[in-house]
N, C-alpha and C positions, 0 to 999 in steps of 0.2 A: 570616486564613488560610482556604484550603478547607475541603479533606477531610481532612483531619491534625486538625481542629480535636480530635474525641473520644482523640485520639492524646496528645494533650499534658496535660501535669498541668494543674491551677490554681493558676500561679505568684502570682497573690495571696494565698496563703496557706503559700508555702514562702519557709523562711531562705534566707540568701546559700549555705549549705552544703548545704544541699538543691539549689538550682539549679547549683552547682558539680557535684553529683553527677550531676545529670541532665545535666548537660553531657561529663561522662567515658563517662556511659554512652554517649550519642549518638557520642560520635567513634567508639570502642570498636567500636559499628554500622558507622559510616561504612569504620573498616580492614577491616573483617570483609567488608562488599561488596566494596572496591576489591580486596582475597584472591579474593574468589568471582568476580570480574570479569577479573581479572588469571591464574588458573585458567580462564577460559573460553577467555580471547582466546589462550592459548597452546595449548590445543588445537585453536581456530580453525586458528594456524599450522602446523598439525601436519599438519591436512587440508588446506590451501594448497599446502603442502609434499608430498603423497603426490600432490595433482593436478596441480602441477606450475602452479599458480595463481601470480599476482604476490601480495608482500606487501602492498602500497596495492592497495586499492578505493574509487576516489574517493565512487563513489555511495554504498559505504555509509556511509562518514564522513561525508556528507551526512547521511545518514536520522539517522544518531546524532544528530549535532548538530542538525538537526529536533526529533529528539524530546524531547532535552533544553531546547531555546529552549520547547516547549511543556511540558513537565512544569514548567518555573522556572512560567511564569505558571499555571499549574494551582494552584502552591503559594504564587503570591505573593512568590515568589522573582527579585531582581535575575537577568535573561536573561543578560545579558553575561557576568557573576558563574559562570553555570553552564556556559555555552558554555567558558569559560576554562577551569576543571576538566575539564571533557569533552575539551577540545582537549589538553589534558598529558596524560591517562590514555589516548588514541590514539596520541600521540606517544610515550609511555613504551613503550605496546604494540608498534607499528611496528620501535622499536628493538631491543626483545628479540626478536620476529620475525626480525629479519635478522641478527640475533650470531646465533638456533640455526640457521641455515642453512647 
């Protein structure tokens, strides 16, 4: 791993019950951004929608998916793996987008 590395326990020295828990907590993170992210993008819509802007912006779902192809290899993380994630959570967003319209 990178820069995460100080981030992470020393799973050589924790039980199966211990890393179980570090695994609850991490998701736990994980809902907590896709909330704070899923809160953003919809206020996104909201100023699309007062501009009178299109719901798709191809170029930024570009940059998104850019920046996630490069934060995976930052972290040593499968690119494809995170690109797929990134691509559901635009799609997810796109479609709430156009139901509150």
């Amino acid at each position: 791993m990178a820069d995460n590395d100080t981030e992470l326990r020393d799973t050589d020295e924790m039980s199966l019950d211990e890393l179980r828990e570090e695994i609850e907590t991490i998701d736990r993170e994980i809902v907590e951004k896709i909330a704070q992210r899923t809160y953003v993008a919809d206020t996104i819509a909201q100023v699309k929608d007062e501009q009178g802007l299109p719901t798709t912006d191809e170029e930024q779902e570009q940059a998104v998916m850019d920046r996630a192809g490069q934060n995976a290899e930052r972290f040593d993380v499968d690119s494809n793996l995170v690109k797929a994630v990134f691509r559901l959570l635009i799609e997810l967003n796109k479609v709430e987008q156009r139901e509150s319209r």
